[in-house]
C-alpha positions in Angstrom: 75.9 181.7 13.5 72.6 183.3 12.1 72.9 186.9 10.6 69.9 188.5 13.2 69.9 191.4 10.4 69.7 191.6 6.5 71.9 194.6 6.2 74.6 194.5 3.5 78.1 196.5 3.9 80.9 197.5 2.0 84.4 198.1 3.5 87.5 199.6 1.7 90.3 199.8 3.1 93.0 202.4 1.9 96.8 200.9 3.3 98.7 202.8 5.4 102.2 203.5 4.3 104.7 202.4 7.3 107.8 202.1 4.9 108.0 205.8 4.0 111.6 205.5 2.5 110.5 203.8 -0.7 108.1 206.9 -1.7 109.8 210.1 -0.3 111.8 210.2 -3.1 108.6 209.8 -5.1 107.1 213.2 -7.5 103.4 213.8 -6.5 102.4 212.6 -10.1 104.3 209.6 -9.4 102.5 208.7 -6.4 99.0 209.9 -7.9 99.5 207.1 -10.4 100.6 204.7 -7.9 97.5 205.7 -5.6 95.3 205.3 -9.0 97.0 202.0 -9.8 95.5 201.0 -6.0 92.2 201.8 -6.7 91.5 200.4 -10.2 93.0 197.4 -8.9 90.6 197.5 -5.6 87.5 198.1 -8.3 88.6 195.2 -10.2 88.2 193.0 -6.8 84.8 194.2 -6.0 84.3 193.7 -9.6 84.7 189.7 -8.7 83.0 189.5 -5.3 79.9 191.3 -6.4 78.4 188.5 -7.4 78.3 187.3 -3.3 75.1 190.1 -2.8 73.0 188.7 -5.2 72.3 192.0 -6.5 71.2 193.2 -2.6 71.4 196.6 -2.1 74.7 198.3 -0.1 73.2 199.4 3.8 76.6 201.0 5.1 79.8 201.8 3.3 83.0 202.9 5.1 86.2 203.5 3.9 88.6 203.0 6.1 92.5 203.6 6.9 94.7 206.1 5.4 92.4 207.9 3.3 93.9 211.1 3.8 96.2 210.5 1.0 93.9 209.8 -2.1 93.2 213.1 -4.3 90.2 214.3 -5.0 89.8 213.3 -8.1 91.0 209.5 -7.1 88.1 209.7 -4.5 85.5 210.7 -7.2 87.0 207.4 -9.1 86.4 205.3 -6.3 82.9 206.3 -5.5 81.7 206.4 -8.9 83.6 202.9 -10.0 81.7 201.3 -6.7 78.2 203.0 -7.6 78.8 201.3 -10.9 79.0 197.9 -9.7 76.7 197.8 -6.8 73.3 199.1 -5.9 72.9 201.8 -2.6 69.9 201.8 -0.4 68.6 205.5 -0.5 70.0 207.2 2.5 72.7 205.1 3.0 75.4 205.4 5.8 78.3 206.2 4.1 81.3 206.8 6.1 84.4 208.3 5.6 88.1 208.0 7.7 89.9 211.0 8.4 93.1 211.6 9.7 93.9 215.1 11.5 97.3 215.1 9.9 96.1 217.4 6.8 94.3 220.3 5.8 91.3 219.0 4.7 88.4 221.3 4.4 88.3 220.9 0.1 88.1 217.1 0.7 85.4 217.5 2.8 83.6 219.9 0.9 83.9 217.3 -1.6 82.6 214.6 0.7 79.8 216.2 0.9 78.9 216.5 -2.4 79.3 212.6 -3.4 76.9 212.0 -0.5 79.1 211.1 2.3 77.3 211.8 5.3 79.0 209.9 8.0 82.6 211.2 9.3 85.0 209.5 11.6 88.1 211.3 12.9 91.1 209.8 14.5 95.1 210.2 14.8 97.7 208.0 15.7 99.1 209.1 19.2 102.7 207.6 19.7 103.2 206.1 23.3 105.9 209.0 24.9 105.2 209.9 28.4 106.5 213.6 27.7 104.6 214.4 24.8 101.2 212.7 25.3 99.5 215.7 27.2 100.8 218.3 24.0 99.8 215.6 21.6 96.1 215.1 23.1 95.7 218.9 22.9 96.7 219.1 19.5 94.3 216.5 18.4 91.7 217.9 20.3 92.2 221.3 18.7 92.4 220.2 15.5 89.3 217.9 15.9 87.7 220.9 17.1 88.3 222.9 13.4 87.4 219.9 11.2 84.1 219.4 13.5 83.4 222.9 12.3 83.8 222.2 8.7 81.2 219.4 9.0 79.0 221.3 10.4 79.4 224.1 7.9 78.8 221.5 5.2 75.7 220.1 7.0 77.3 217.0 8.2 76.5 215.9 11.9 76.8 212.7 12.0 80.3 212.7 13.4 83.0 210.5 15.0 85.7 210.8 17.2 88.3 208.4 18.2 89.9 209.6 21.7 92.5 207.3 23.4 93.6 207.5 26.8 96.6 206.4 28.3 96.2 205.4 31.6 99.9 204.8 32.5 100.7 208.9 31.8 97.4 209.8 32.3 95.4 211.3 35.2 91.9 210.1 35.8 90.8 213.8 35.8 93.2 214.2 32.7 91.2 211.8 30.9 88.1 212.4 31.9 88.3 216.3 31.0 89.6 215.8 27.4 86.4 213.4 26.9 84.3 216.5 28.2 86.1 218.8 25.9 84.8 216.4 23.1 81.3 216.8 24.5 81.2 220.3 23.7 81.8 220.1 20.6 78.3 218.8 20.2 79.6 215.4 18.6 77.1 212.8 18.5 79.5 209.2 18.8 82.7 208.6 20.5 84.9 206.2 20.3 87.2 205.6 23.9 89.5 203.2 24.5 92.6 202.6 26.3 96.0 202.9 23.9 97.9 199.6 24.3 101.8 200.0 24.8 104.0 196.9 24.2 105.8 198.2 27.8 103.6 199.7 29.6 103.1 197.0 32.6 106.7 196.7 33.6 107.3 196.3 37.1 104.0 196.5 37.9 101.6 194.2 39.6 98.3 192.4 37.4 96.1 193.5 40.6 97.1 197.1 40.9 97.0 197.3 37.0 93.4 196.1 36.6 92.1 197.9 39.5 93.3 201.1 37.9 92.0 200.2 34.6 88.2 199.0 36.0 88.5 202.3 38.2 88.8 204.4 34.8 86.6 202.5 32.4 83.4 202.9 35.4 84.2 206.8 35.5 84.4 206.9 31.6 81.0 205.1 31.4 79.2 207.3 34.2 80.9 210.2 32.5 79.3 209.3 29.1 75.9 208.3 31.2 75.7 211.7 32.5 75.9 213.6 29.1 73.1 211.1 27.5 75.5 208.8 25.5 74.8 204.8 25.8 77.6 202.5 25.6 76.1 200.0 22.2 79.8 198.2 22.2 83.0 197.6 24.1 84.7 201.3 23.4 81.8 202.8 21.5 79.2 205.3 22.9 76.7 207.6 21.4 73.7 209.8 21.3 70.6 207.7 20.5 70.4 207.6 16.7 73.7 207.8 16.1 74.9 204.7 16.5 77.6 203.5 13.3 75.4 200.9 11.3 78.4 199.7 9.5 79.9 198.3 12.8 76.6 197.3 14.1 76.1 195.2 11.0 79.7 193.4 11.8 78.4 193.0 15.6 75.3 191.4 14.3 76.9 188.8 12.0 75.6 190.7 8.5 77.1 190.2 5.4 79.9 192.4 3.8 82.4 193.2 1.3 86.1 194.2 1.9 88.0 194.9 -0.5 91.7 196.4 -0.4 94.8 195.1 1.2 94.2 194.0 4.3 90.3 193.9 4.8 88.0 190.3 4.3 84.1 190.0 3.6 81.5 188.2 5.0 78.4 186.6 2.9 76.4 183.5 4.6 75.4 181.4 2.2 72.3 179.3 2.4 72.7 175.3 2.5 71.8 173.3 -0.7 
């Protein structure tokens, strides 16, 4: 398949840590050093696959995954180890991951000042029919502070992942926590449905996917309504604010990734 744009990205992704019991013994300098470790190793990578771009310059760069536990300075090191190696279009979308887990109006400050001027929030909301009501309106309420530090810094370009979970969910449920999300005057949302592994027991295919087309039209007409357009399957925004990075990836453009986990993209022409 033809790229139908000439738009170079960069993704890095940071690992998320799923077996907790081999670091929680771990001192903070310890783990610094292990999270530094990471990221020289990730710049040595790039280092390798640079020569892919043919010295094009970097579109979009987003990094990605559980960023919330790199340092400051680590982040400085990362940023300033890629600008070494490749070249950034001026303006460039540059992205950034956050997680609503920490206190993070320093990092963000911080963001700010090594040019980051794209942010995208989300949380991972465990599947527990009690709790997912509490847990939406925690991570609503939390969205709602780090929003404010954005602003405050001058970033508006902002991103908000909100699932929904049908099977524990109301339609009006859903559709008001979406609203709430509208007044906090963010530009892109990102809305999908949260897949649980056992969520369709005992129920029949028809009734399931007539509750889940019956949502997903109310969810687009909601979004309709308040002047978003839908530019992918879950994603919707305010015109201009569409995410560049992912539109590149939609449009078959070339990319790095480097970290664990993530894979690059360059076409190359035929001989």
């Amino acid at each position: 398949m033809k790229s139908i744009n000439s738009r170079t990205s960069l993704y890095i992704n940071i690992p998320w840590i799923f077996q907790k019991k081999f670091f929680k013994n771990m001192l903070p300098c310890e783990f610094e050093k292990l999270v530094s470790f990471y990221i020289k190793n990730t710049l040595n990578d790039l280092e390798i696959d640079k020569n892919f771009s043919k010295n094009k310059k970097i579109n979009t760069l987003f990094i990605g995954g559980n960023v919330n536990v790199i340092s400051e300075n680590n982040i400085k090191t990362l940023f300033f180890g890629i600008k070494n190696k490749l070249n950034f279009k001026e303006n460039m979308e540059f992205t950034i991951e956050i997680n609503t887990k920490l206190d993070l109006e320093k990092k963000i400050f911080l963001y700010k000042k090594i040019g980051i001027n794209r942010i995208s929030i989300e949380k991972n909301i465990f599947c527990k029919k009690t709790s997912i009501s509490k847990s939406i309106n925690n991570y609503i309420n939390e969205i709602s502070k780090i929003v404010s530090i954005c602003l405050r810094v001058n970033i508006k370009n902002i991103n908000v992942d909100l699932p929904f979970f049908y099977e524990y969910q109301t339609n009006d449920e859903i559709l008001h926590n979406i609203e709430k999300i509208f007044l906090l005057k963010v530009p892109h949302q990102t809305c999908y449905q949260h897949n649980c592994n056992f969520i369709f027991k005992n129920k029949k295919m028809v009734e399931k996917k007539t509750k889940i087309k019956k949502i997903y039209n109310e969810i687009q007409n909601l979004f309709k309504f308040f002047g978003f357009h839908q530019y992918e399957i879950c994603s919707y925004a305010l015109p201009g604010f569409e995410c560049l990075h992912n539109l590149n990836y939609f449009q078959f453009g070339d990319y790095f990734g480097i970290g664990c986990g993530s894979h690059g993209k360059f076409t190359l022409k035929k001989k």
